[in-house]
N, C-alpha and C positions, 0 to 999 in steps of 0.2 A: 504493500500500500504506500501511496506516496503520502512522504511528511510534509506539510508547510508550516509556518510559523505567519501568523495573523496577531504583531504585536500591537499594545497602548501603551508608551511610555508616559508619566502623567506627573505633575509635583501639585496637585488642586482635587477638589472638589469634580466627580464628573461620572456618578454613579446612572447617570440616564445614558451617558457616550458609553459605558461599560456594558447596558443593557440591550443600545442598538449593536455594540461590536460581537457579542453575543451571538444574536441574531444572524449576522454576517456569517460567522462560525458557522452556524448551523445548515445554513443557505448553503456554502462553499460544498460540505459533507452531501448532502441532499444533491447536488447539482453534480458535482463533481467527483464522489467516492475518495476523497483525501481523510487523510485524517487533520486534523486542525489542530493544532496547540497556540489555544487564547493566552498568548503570554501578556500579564500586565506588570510592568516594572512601577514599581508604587512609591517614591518619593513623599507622595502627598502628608500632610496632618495625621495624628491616629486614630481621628476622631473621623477624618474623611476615610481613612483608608478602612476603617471597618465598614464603611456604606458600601464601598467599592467593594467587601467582601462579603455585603447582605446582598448586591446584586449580582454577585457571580454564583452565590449560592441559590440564588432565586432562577436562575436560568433553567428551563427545560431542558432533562436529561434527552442529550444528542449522541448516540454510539457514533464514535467519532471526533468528539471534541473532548479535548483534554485541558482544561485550565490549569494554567499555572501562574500564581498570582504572588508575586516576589516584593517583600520590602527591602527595605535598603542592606542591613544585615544580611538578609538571604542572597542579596546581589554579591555582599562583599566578602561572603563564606564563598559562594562559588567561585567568584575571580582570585581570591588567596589560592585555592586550590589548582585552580589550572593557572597561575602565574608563575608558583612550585613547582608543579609538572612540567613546565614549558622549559625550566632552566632558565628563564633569563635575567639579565644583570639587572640590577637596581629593581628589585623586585617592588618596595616600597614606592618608589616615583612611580611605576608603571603602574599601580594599585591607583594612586591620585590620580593619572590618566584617563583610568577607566570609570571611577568613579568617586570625581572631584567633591571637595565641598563646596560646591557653589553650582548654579544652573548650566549644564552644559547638552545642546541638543546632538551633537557628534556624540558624546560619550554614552549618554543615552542609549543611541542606536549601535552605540558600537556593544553596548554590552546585549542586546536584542542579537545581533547577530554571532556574537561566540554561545549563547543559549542556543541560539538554533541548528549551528553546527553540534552541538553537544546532543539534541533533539534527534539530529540526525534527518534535518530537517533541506528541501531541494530549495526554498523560498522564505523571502522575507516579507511579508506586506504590512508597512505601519498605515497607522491614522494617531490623530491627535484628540486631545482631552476637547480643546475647543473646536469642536466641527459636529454636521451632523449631516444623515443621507438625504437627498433628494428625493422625493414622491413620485411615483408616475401610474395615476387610477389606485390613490390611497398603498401603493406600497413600496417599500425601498428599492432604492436605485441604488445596488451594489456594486462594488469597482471591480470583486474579486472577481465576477463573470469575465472580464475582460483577461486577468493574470493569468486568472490560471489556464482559460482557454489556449493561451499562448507563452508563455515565460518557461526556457529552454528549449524550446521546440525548434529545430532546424527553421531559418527563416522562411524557405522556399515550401518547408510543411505549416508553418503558421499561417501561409497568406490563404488560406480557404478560411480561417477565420476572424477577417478582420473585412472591413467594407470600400477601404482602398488601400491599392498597392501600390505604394511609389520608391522600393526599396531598387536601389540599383541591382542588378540581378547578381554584380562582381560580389556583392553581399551575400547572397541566396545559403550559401552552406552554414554563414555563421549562427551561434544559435541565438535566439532573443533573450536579450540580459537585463531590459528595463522596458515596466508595462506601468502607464500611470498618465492621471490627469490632472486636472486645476481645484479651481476650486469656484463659487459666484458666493456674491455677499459681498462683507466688509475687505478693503484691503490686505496684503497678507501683512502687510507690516505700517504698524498701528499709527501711521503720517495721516490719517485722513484732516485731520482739526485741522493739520497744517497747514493743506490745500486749501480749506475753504478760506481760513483766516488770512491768507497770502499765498495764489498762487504763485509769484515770482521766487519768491524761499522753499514754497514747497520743490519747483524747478532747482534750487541753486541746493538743497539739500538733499534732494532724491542723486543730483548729476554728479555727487562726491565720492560717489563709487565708481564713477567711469575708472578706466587704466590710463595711469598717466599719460599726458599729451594726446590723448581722444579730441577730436574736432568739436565744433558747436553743434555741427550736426547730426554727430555718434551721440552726443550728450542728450541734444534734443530728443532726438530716438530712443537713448535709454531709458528716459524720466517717461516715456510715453507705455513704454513697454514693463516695464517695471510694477513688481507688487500688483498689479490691474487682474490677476487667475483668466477666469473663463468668463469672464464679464458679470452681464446679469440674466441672460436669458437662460429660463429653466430646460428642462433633460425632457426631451420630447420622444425621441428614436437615438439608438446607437449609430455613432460614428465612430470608426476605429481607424486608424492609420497604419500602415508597418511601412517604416523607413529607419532612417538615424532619427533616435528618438527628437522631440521636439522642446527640448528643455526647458523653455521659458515657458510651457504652459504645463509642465508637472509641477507637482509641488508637494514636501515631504509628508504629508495628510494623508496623500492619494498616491499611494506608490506601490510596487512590486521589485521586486531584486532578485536574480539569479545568484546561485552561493557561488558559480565562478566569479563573481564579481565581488562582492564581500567577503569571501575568504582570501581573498588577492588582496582587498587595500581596505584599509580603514576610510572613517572620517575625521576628521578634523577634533582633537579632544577639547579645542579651545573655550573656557566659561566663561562666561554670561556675556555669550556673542551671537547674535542673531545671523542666521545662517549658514550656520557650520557645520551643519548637517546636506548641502547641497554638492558637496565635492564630487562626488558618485556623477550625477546628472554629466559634467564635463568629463570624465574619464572614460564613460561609456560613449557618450557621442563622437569624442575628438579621435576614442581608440576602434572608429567606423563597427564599432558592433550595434546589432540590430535593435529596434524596441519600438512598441506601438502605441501611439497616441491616442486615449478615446475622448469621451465627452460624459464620462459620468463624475461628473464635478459635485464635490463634497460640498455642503453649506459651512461657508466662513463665517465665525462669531467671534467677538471679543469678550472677555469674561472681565468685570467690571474694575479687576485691580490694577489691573494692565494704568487703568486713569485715572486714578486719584491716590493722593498722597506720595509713600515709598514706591509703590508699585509702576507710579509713573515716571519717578528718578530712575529705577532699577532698568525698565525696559528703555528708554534713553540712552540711558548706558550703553547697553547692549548693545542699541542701533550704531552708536560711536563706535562703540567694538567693531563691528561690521566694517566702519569704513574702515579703519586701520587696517584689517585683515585684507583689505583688498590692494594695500601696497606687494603685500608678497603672494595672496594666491593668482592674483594676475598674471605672473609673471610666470608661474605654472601652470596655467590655462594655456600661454601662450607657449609654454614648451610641449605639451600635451597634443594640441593642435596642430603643430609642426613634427610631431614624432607619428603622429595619426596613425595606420594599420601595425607601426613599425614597433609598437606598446603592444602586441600581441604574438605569443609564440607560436609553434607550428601548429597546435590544436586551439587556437582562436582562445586563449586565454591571458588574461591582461598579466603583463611581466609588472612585479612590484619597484623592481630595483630603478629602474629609469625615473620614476615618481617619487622615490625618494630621494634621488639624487637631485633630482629639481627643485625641489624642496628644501633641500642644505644649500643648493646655492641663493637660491631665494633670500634667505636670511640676511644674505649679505648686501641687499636692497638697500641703497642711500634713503634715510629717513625726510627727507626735506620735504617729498610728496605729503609724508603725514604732518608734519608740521604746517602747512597750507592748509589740509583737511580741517585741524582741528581749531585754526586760526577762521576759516569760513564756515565753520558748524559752531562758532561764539557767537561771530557778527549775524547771522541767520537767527538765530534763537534771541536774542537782544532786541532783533528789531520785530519780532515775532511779541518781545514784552512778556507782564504774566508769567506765569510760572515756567515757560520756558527761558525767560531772565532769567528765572530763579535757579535753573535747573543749569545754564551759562556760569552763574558763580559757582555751581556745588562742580562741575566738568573743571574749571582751570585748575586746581591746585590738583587736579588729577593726571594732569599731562603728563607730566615724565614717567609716571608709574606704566600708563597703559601704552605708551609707547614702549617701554620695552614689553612689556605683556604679549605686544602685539609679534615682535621679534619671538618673542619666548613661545608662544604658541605654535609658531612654523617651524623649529629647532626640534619641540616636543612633537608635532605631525612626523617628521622625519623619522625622529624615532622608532614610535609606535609603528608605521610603518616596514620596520626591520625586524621590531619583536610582532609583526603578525601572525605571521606563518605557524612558527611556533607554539602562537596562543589558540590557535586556530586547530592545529593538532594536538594541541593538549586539552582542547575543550574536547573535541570528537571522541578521545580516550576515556573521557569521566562515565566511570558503572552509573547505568542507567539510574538503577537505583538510587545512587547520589542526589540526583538532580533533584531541586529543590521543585515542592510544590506549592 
């Protein structure tokens, strides 16, 4: 029977997204004869994560779905053990890696995927705490229909299942490594007030991600394309694409992963950095392997701490994080891009070593881009006023810290990069029986 892993990494409140992921589970089993392991990695409150455990026990019994509902201890008992197993150096920094003190959405997923190798599991398909499915005649519109129909499958045997085919044929043998769509609702990343209250800042804030020396017009086209998912128009009929997947309109909610591709590379362990869990999306596209784009778009919500008080410093931050990070993942995008089929060995699997190597040089990125960034993400926010003033004085006495943060997060990627393999076979060896439920 084939295994997948259908996870919810979650640090809130969100015992109704536990109840539709559920659901999904059960759907996948019914439709597809898999077995499902509901993994949910639970950060949350104790008070929340008991709800998360009244609604996983509330679920109708499905032959087939296996729940496995992990707090932070249960995360950090199994990564000791296969950290030990694995042999590798600085066992204790690689442990903070995996699973920091602090919010980190790379790390997260990264510990989703050595579970599901340990699972013995062909797939990864996350969703998020904040999101929820679509309706179509009162019933969900599930993404899995789309994954699993297709994720590994010879490209040229997936295209009976999908409703266009514009995959180059020089493609055809490879197998499909990424299945995933967008999302409609609120933006994925929480600038909306921005926009309304100034769209000129919202433009000069969204545009501080381009790659250094980008035109006005790459810029203009970023800020358009950006955060925006699948718009607003609801899930009418399936559309499905098989090409190079189409990256700007997945989004980490609404995704599928083949384990040749997560057992080859990590994400990014970087915390409390907004999007650093998207690495994957450019390694699969740039390394021309195959993936299908649908249109069963997840509903986007923001859950109300994200904007008031700390919660709206913390997520700020975050966004800051983001640009920094893009002084050096840029720059391994752009080696990514240019090594293109050349990141895959004879059996169409992605070589780690080249992406690590890019990655260590990276680090050695002149800082001067970020010093701009965060000099135009002051004056942006100041004239924005209000609490984003406010949020301008709590960011300056922060500069020098998260600029190296941001160094030190690419240095740490490279890493974990070389202890993957390792962790990766030492998850796969843990006695069943071990594994936490």
């Amino acid at each position: 029977m084939r295994d997948v892993c259908l996870t919810l990494p979650t640090n809130r409140a969100c015992a109704d997204t536990v109840t539709a992921i559920g659901a999904e589970a059960a759907h996948a089993v019914r439709r597809f004869g898999v077995r499902v392991h509901l993994l949910v990695l639970d950060s949350a409150a104790p008070a929340d994560r008991a709800r998360h455990a009244e609604a996983l026990a509330a679920l109708p019994a499905v032959e087939g779905v296996v729940v496995h509902h992990l707090d932070e201890d249960a995360q950090r008992a199994f990564l000791r053990e296969v950290i030990d197993r694995s042999g590798a150096d600085r066992p204790e920094r690689l442990l903070d890696l995996m699973l920091p003190d602090a919010v980190s959405y790379g790390a997260c997923t990264n510990r989703a995927f050595l579970l599901a190798a340990a699972l013995g599991c062909e797939s990864v398909h996350r969703r998020d705490s904040d999101s929820r499915y679509q309706l179509l005649d009162g019933e969900p519109v599930f993404p899995i229909d789309h994954e699993l129909a297709t994720l590994g499958l010879k490209a040229a045997d997936a295209a009976a299942a999908v409703t266009v085919d514009s995959l180059d044929p020089v493609h055809a043998d490879k197998p499909v490594a990424l299945v995933g769509a967008s999302f409609v609702g609120e933006l994925s990343v929480d600038l909306g007030e921005i926009r309304e209250l100034d769209p000129e800042v919202y433009h000069d804030v969204v545009a501080l991600w381009a790659p250094t020396g980008a035109s006005e017009q790459e810029r203009r086209e970023l800020v358009a394309e950006s955060f925006t998912g699948g718009g607003t128009e609801p899930f009418t009929a399936d559309r499905a694409v098989l090409d190079l997947p189409d990256i700007w309109h997945i989004d980490m909610c609404n995704i599928g992963l083949h384990h040749e591709v997560y057992e080859r590379v990590p994400l990014p362990p970087a915390t409390d950095t907004i999007g650093s869990d998207y690495f994957l999306h450019h390694l699969v596209r740039d390394a021309t392997l195959p993936g299908v784009t649908h249109n069963r778009h997840i509903v986007n919500y923001y859950t109300p701490e994200r904007r008031t008080g700390p919660g709206f410093t913390a997520y700020q931050l975050r966004y800051a994080k983001f640009l920094l990070s893009m002084l050096y993942l840029h720059p391994v995008y752009a080696d990514l891009e240019a090594a293109a089929g050349a990141l895959l060995d004879e059996q169409h699997r992605v070589r780690p070593e080249p992406v690590a190597e890019s990655a260590r040089r990276s680090a050695a990125t002149d800082r001067a881009e970020n010093h701009r960034r965060l000099a135009e993400l002051d004056r942006c926010y100041r004239r924005l006023g209000g609490r984003y003033a406010e949020f301008a004085d709590h960011l300056a006495p922060l500069r020098a810290r998260l600029l190296d943060e941001a160094q030190t997060d690419i240095e740490d990627f490279a890493a974990l990069i070389d202890a993957w393999g390792p962790l990766v076979r030492a998850s796969k060896a843990t006695p069943a029986d071990r594994l936490p439920r």
